[in-house]
N, C-alpha and C positions, 0 to 999 in steps of 0.2 A: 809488056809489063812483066814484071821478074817478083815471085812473091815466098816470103820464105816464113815458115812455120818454128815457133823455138819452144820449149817447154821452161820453164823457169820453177827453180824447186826449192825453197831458203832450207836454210844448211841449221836454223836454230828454233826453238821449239812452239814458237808464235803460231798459231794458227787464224786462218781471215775467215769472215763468213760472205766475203764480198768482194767485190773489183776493188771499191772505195778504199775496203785496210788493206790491201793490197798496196796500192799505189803510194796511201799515205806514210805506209813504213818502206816499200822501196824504190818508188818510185815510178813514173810511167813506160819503163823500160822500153824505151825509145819510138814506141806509137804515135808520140807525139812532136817527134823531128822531124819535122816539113823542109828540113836543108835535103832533106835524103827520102825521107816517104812519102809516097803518095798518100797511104791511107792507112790506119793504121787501126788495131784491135786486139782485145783481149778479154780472156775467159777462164773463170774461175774451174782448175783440172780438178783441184781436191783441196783442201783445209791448210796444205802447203806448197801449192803448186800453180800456177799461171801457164795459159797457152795463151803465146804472144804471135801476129801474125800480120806482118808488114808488108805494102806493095811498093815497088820500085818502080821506075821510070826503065831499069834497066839493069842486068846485072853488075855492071860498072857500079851505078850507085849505092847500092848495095855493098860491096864489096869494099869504098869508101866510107859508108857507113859502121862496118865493122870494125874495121881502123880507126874507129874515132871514139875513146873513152869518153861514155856519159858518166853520169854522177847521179848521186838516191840523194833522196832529201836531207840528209845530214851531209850531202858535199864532197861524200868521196867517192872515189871514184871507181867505174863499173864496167871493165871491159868485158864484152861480149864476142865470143867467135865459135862456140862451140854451140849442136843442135841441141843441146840441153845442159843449161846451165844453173848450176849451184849460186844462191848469193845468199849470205847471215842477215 
């Protein structure tokens, strides 16, 4: 298993007091792509910040999973590759 940790930090002035408005302004940043994770979770860092922390099958899939823009709930779209990523 290959499992990698991200911090997710929005870049605009919203703060959440929970996973729930979390997810609902941006989505479930990829914990919940079963093409690619095993398992997937996340946790509220601070009032604008998400630790997101995914398990792979392997680092292959992973590394495919990187490469493949998701998208937040208004549809656009959300490349991920960096250990801590900024999203509005």
């Amino acid at each position: 298993m290959y499992t990698v940790a991200k911090i997710y930090k929005t870049t605009n002035t919203n703060t959440y007091a929970n996973i729930e408005e979390w997810i609902a302004e941006h989505g479930p940043c990829g914990i919940q792509n079963f093409v690619y994770v095993i398992d997937g979770d996340m946790t509220l860092e601070s009032p604008q910040s998400v630790k997101v922390v995914c398990s792979y099958e392997n680092e292959e899939k992973y590394l495919a999973h990187k490469e493949e823009p998701g998208t937040n709930p208004d549809g656009e779209s959300v490349q991920v590759g960096e250990d801590e990523v900024t999203i509005s």
